[in-house]
C-alpha positions in Angstrom: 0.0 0.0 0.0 1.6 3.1 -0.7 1.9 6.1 1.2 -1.0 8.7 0.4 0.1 11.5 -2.1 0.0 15.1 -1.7 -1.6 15.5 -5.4 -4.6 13.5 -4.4 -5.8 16.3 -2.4 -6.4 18.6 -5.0 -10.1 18.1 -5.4 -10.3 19.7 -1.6 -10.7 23.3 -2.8 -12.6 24.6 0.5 -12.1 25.1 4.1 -15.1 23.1 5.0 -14.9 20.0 3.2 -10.8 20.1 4.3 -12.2 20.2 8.0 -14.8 17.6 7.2 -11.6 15.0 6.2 -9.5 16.4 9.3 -12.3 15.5 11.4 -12.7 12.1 9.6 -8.9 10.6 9.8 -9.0 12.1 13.5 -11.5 9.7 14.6 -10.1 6.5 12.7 -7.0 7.7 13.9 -8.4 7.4 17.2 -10.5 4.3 16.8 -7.4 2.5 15.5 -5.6 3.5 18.8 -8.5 2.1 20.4 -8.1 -1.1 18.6 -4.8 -1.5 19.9 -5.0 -0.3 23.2 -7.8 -3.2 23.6 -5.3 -5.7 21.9 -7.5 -6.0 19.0 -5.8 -6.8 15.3 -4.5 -3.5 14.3 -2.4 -3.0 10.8 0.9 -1.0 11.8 1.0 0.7 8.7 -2.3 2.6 9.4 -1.2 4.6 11.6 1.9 6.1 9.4 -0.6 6.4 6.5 -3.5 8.3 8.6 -0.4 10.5 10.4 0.6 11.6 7.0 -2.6 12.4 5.4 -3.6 14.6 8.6 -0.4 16.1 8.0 -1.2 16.9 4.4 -4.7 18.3 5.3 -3.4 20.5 7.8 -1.0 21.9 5.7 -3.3 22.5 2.9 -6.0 24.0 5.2 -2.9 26.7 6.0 -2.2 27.1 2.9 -5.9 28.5 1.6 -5.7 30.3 4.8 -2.6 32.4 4.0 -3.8 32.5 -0.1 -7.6 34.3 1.6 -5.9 36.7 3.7 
């Protein structure tokens, strides 16, 4: 599986639906760490993949930010 793209998130053009996604990986992000906290089977790999992408969104959502003002 390879690691999310940058170039994929180019259909996310407003704030909102880039706060809708943030909001979305948050919560897998948190119900995988559930998974594992409860020793249930848990691919390793998610977590780096779901890390990124946040990382991504964030850094797009600041990037419309600073274009707006």
């Amino acid at each position: 599986m390879a690691l999310p793209k940058y170039k994929e998130l180019d259909n996310l053009t407003t704030l909102v639906d880039i706060e809708k996604e943030i909001f979305l990986f948050t919560k897998n992000l948190f119900d995988l760490r559930m998974k594992k906290s409860t020793n249930q089977s848990v691919k390793p790999h998610l977590f780096v993949h779901i890390k990124r992408r946040l990382a991504q969104l964030k850094f797009k959502k600041l990037s419309l930010l600073k274009q707006k003002s």
